[in-house]
Structures are given as C-alpha cells and as structure tokens.
Backbone as a ProteinNet text record, in pm:
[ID]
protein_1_A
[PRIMARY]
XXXXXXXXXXXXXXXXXXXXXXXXXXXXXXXXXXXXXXXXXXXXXXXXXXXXXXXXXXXXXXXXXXXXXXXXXXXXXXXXXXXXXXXXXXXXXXXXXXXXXXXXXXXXXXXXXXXXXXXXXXXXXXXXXXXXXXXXXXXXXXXXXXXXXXXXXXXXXXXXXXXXXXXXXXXXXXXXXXXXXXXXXXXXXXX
[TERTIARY]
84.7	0	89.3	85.8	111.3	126.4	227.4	181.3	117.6	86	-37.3	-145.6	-173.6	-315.5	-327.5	-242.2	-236.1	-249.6	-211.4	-233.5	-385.7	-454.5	-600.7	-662.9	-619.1	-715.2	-841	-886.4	-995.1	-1018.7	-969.4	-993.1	-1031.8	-979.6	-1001.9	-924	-799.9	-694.6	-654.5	-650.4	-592.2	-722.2	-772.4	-850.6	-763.6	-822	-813.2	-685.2	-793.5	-720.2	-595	-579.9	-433	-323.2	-352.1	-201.3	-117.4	-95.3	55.6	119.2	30.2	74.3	154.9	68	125.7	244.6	256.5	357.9	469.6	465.1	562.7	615.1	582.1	562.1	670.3	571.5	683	810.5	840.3	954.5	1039.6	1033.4	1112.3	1202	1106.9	1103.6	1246.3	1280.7	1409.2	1373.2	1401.7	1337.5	1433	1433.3	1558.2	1442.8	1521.7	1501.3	1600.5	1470.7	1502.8	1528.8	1624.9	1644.7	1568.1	1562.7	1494.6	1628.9	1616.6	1707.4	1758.2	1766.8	1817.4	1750.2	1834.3	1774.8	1786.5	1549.7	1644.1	1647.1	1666.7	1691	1734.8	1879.7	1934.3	1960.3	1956.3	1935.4	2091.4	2036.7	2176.6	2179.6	2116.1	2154.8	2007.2	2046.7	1981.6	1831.1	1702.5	1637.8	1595.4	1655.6	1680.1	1537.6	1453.9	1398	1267.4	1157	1006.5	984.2	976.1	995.2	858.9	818.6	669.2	724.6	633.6	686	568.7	652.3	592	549.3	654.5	605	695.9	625.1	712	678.7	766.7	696	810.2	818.9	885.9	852.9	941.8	943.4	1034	955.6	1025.1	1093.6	1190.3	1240.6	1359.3	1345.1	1457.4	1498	1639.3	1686.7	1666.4	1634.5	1621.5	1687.6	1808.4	1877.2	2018.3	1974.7	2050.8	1921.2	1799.8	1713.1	1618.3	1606.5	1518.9	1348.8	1315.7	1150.7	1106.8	974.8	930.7	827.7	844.1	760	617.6	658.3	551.4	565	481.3	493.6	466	527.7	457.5	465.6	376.1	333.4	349.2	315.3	256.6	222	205	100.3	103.4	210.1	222.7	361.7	348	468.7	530.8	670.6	768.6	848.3	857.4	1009	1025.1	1087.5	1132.3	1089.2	981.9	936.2	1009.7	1090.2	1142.4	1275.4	1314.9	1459.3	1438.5	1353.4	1282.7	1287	1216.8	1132	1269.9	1313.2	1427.3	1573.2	1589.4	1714	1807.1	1746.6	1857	1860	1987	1969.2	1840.3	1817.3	1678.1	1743.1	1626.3	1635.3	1562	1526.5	1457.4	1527.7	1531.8	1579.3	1463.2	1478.1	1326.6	1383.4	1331.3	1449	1287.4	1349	1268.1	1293.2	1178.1	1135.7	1084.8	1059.1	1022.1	1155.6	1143.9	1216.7	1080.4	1167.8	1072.2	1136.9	1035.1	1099.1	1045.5	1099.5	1090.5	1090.8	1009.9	1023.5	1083.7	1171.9	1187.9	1217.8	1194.4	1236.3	1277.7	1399.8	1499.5	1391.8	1399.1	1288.3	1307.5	1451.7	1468	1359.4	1359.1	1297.7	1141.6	1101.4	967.7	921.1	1024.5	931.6	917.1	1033.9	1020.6	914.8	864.9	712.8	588	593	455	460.1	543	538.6	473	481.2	504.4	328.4	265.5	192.8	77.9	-21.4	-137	-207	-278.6	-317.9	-207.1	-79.3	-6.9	23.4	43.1	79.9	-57.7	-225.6	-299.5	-301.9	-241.7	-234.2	-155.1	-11.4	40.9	53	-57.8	-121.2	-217.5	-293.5	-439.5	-356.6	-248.6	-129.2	-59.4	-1.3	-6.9	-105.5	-222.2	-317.5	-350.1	-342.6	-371.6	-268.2	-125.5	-36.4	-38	-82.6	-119.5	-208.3	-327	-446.6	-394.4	-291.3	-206.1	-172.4	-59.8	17.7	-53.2	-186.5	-265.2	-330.5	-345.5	-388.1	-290.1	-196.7	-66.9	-3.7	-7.3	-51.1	-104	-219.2	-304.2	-319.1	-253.7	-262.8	-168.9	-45.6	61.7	40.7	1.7	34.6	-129.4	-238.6	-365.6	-391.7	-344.5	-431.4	-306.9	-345.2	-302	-227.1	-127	-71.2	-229	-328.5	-411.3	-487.2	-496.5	-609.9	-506.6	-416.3	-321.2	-328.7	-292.6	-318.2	-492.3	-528.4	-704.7	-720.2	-681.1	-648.3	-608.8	-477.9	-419.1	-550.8	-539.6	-659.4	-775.6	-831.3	-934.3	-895.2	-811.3	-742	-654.2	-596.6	-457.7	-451.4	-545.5	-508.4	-403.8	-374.2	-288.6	-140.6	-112.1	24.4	41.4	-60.2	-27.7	3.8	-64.6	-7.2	73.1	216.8	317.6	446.2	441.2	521.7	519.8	695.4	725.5	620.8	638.4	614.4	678	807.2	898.8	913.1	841.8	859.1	692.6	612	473.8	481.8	558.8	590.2	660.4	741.9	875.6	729.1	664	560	496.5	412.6	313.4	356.3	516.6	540.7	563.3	603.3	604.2	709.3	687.1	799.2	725.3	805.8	751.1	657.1	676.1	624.7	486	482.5	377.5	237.9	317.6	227.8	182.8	268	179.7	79.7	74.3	-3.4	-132	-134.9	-237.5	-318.3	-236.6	-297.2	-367.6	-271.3	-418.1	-492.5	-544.4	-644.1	-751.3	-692.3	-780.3	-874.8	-789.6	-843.6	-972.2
-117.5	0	123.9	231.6	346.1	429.8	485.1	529.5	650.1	726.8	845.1	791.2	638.8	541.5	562.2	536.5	490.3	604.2	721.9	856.9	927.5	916.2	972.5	873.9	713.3	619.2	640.2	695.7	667.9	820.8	919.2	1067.6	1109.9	1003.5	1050.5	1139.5	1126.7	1229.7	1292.9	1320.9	1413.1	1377.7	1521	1481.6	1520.1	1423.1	1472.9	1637.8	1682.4	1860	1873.8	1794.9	1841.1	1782.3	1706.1	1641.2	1736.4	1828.6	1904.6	1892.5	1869.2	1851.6	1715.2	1642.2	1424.2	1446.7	1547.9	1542.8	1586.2	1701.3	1736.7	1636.6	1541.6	1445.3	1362.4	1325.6	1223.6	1215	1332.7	1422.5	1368.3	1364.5	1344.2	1194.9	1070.1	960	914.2	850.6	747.6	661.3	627.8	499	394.6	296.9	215.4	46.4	36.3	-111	-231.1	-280.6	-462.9	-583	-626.8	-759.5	-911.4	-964.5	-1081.2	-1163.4	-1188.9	-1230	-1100	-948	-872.1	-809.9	-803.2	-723.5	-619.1	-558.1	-350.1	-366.4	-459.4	-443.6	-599.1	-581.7	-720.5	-734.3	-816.1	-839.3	-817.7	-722.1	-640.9	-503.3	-441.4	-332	-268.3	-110	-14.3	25.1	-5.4	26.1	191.6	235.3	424.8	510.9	356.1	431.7	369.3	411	320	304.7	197.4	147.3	118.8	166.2	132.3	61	-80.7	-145.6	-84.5	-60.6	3.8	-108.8	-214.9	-310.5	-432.7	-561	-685.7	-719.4	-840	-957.1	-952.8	-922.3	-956.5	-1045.3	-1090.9	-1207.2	-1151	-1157	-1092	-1220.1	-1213	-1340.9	-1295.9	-1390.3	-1375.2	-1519.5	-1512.6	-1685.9	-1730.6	-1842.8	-1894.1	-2045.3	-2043.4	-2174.8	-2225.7	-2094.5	-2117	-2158.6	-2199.3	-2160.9	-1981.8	-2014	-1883.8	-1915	-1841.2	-1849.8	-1724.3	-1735.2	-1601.3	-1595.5	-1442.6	-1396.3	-1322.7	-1294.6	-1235.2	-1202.6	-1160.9	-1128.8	-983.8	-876	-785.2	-739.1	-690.3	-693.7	-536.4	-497.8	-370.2	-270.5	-194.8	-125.1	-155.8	-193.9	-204.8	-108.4	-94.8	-35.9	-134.1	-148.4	-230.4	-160.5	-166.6	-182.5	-256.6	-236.6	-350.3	-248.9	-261.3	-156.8	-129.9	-227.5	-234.1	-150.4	-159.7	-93.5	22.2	37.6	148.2	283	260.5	339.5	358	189.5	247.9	260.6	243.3	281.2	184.3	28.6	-75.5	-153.8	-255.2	-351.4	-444.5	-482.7	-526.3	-692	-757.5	-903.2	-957.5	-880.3	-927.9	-850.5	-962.4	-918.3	-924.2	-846.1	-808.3	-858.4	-941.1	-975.5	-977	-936	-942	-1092.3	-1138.5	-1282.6	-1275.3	-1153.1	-1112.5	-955.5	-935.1	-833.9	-708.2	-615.1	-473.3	-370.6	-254.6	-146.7	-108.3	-18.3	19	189.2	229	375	389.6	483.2	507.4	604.1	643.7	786.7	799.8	842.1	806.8	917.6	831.2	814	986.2	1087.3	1177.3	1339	1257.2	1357.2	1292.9	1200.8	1158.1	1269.7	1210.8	1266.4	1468.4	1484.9	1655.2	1658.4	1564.9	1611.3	1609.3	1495.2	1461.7	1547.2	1589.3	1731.4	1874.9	1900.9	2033.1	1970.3	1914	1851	1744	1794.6	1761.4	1681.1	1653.5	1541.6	1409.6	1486.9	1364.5	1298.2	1347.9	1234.4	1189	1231.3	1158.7	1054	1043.7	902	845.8	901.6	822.5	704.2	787.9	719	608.4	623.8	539.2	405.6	437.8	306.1	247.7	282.6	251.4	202.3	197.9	126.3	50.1	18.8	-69	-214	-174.1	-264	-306.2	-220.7	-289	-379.2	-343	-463.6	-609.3	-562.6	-716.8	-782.4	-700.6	-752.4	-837.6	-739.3	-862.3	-965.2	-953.5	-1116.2	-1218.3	-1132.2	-1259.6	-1316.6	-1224.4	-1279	-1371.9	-1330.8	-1458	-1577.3	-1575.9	-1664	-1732.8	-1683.3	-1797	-1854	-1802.1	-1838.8	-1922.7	-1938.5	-2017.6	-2156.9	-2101.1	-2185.2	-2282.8	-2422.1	-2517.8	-2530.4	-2608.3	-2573.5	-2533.6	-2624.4	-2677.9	-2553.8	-2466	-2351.2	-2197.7	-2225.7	-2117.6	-2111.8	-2236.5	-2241.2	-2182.9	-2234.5	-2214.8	-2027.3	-2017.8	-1844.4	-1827.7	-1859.6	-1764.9	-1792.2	-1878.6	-1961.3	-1863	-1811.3	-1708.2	-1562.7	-1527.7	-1375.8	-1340.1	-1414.6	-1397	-1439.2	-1503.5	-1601.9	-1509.7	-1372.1	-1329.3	-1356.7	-1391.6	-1435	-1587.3	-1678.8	-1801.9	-1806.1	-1750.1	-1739.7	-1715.6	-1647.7	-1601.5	-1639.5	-1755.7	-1794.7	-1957.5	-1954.5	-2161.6	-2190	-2330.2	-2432.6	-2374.3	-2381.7	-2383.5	-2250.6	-2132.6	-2043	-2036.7	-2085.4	-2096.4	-2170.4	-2341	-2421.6	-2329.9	-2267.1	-2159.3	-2121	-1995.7	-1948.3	-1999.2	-2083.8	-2164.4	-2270.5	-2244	-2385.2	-2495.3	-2514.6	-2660	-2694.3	-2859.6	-2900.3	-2900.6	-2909.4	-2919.5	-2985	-3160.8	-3282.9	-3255.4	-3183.1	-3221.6	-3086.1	-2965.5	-2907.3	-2959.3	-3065	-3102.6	-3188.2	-3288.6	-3384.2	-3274.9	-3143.6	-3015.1	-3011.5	-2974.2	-2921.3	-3042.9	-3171.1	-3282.6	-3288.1	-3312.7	-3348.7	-3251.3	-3084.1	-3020.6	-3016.8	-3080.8	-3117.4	-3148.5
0	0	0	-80.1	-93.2	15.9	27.3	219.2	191.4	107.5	59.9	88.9	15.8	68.5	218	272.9	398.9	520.5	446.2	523	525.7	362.3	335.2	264.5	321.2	256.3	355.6	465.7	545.7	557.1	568.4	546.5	707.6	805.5	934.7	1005.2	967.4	1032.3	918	754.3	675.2	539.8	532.4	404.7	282.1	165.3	29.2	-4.5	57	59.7	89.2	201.5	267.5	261.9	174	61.7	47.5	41.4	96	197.3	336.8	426.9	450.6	385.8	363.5	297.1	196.7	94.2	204.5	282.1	358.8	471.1	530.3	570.5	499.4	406	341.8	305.7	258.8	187.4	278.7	426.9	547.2	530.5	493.1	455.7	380.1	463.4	373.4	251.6	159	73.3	30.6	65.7	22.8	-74.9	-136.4	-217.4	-133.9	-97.9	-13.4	-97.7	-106.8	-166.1	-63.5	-95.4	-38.2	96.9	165	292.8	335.2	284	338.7	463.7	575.4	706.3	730.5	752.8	776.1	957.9	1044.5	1162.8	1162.9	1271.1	1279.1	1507.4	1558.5	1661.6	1698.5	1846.2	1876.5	1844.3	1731.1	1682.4	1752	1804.8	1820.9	1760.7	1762.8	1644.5	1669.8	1581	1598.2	1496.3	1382.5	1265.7	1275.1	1255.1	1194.6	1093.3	1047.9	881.5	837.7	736.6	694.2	563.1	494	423.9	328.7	195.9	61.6	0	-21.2	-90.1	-18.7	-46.4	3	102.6	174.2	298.7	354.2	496.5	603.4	713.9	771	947.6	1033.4	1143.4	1275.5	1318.2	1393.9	1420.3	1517.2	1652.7	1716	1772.7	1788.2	1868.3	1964.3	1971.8	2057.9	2096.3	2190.1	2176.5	2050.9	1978.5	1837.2	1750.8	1777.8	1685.7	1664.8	1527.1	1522.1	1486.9	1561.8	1588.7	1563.3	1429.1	1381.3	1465.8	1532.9	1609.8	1524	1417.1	1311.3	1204.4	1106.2	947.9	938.4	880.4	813.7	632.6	622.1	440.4	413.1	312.2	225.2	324.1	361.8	427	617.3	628.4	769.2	861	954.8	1030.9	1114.9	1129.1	1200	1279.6	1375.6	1442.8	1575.5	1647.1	1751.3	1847.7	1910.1	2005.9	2151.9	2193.7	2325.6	2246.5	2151.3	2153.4	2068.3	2044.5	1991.7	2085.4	2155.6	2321.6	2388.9	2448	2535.9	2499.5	2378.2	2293.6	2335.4	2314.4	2381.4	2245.6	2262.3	2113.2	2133.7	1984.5	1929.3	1986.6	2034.8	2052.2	1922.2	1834.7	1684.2	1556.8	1487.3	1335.7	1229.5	1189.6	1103.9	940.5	860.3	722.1	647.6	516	364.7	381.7	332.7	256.7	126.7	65.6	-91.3	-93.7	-244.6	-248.7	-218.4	-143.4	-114.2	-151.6	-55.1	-73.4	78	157.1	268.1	261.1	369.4	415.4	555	579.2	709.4	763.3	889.8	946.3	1059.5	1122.8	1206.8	1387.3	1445.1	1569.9	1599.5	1621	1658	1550.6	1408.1	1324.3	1371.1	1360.2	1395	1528.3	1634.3	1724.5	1717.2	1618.1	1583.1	1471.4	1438.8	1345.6	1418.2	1506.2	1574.3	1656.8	1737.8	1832.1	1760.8	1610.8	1553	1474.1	1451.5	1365.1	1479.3	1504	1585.8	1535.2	1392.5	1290	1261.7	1286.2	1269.3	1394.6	1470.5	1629.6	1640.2	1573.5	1574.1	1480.2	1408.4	1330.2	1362.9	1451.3	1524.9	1616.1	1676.1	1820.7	1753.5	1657.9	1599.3	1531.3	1488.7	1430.7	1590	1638.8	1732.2	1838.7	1809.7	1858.7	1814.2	1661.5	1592.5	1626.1	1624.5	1683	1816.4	1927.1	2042.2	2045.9	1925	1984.1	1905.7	1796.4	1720.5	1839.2	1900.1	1989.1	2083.1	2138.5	2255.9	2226.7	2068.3	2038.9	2010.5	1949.1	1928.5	2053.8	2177.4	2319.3	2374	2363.5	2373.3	2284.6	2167.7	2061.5	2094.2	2145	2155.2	2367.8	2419.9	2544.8	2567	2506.1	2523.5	2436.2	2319.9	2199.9	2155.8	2121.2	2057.7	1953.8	1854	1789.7	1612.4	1639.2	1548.7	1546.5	1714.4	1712.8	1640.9	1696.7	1609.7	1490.7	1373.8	1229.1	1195.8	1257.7	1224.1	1273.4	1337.9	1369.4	1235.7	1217.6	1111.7	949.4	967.2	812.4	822.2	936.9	958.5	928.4	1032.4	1011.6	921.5	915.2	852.3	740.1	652.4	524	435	418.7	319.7	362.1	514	531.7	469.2	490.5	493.9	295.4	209.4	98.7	109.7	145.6	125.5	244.2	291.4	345.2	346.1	390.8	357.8	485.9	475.3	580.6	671.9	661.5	746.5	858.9	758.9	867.1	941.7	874.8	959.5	1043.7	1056.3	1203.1	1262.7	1247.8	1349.7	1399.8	1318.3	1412.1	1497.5	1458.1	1564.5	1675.6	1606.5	1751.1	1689.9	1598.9	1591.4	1428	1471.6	1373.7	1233.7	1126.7	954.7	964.9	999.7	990	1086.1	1168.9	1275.3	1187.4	1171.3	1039.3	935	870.3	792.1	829.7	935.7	995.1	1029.5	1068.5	1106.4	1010.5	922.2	788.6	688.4	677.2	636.2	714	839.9	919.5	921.4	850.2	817.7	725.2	610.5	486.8	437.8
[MASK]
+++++++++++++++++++++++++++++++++++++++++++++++++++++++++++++++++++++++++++++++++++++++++++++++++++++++++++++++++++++++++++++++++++++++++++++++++++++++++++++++++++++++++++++++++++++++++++++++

C-alpha cells in the first residue's frame, strides 16, 4: 500500500485537501530497495527508525537456543520496528528480514518525534497506528500463550489467510510452535 493510501485512505486524520501537508511528511522519509534475505533491523543493533513497508513480505524473528523463531509477518502497508529498543534505545532481541524483495520507508525516531510534536493530525495518526499494533500484539498474546498448535493455524486460516499465501512451511511451524512434519499432519487433518 502506498503510504499516501495509507495517510487519506480513510480521510479521518488528513482529508483529500491536505495532501501538501502528507507530501511534507513524506519528503522526510528514507526509501531504500530490499532484496529478499536482506535485514532492515538485525538483533543487537539499536532500532533508531520506523519502517513502513511500501512493498514486500517480512518475518520478525529472534533466537532462541541457536534456533530462530518467527515472532511475526509484516506486508505492504504495515509499520515495524522492535518496540522495546525502539522506546528504550537498547539492542533489538529481533531481526526483522525481507522474505520477498521490497521497498521500505523510514524515518529516524529523533525527526519523527520533531514532526509529531510540531503537527497535531499527525501524532494523531500516530497514536491510531499505534493502537492498531497494540491490539495485534494482545492477540498474538493470547494466541501464543492459550491456543493449541491446530487452534493457532485455524487463527491464522481465519485472520490472517494473506500471510499463509506467502510464506514456507517452514517459517509458519517456526511461528506456531512446531515441527515441519507435525504441520503437515495439522494441515491434512484439516483437509
């Protein structure tokens, strides 16, 4: 999604009209082209920027044991960053990597917070994205600490069906917990 879409796709915080203002906004915006395995945050490193993905598929993923376990997917039209090292300016325990080639936006946390301070419509769309990711967060909460490996897939098959197009086996067992073999045993019995 276009991040213009994404600013006056709902016309709640910037109408039509005030596309100068989005434009000024944007202007701010880093733009870089993602190759596929490339990481715009790697575990350890500072996350200093909020990256909105223009185009392409990412997995959050941090180690565990020497394995890595994806904590989540984001697509088109979403915002990323590692919120704990974000806020308190510590290294990221998650590496965020392209799984398709993209393109990314980003804007380094110190100019952000000098726009949303100067700009009253925009720290309100701030806050409304940021709410939107809190209420992710409390279901992926509850999704991983309640539900089964079988009720998780059936979650995602409900909510989520545009991730499950676009990712292996391999990183959907990482997600849900479980091994290749025992996903696929899920997924026939769903059949």
């Amino acid at each position: 999604m276009n991040i213009f879409d994404k600013f006056l796709g709902n016309e709640v915080f910037f109408r039509k009209s005030e596309l100068s203002m989005v434009e000024t906004f944007v202007s701010f915006l880093f733009s870089k082209k993602i190759k596929k395995g490339e990481c715009i945050l790697k575990e350890g490193d500072v996350n200093n920027k909020i990256f909105y993905i223009q185009s392409g598929f990412f997995r959050v993923f941090k180690k565990d044991d020497g394995k890595e376990v994806n904590t989540w997917f984001v697509k088109e039209g979403d915002f990323i960053m590692s919120v704990n090292s974000f806020h308190k300016e510590i290294p990221s325990i998650e590496t965020i990597e392209a799984l398709e080639d993209g393109e990314v936006l980003s804007i380094r946390k110190e100019l952000y917070y000098k726009l949303i301070r100067s700009n009253h419509k925009l720290a309100l769309f701030a806050i409304n994205e940021l709410m939107i990711n809190l209420c992710e967060y409390q279901t992926q909460c509850n999704f991983l600490r309640h539900m089964a490996a079988e009720d998780r897939y059936l979650y995602l098959v409900k909510s989520h069906s545009n991730i499950l197009e676009r990712i292996s086996q391999k990183h959907l067992a990482s997600f849900i917990g479980v091994e290749i073999t025992y996903l696929n045993k899920i997924i026939k019995n769903l059949v």
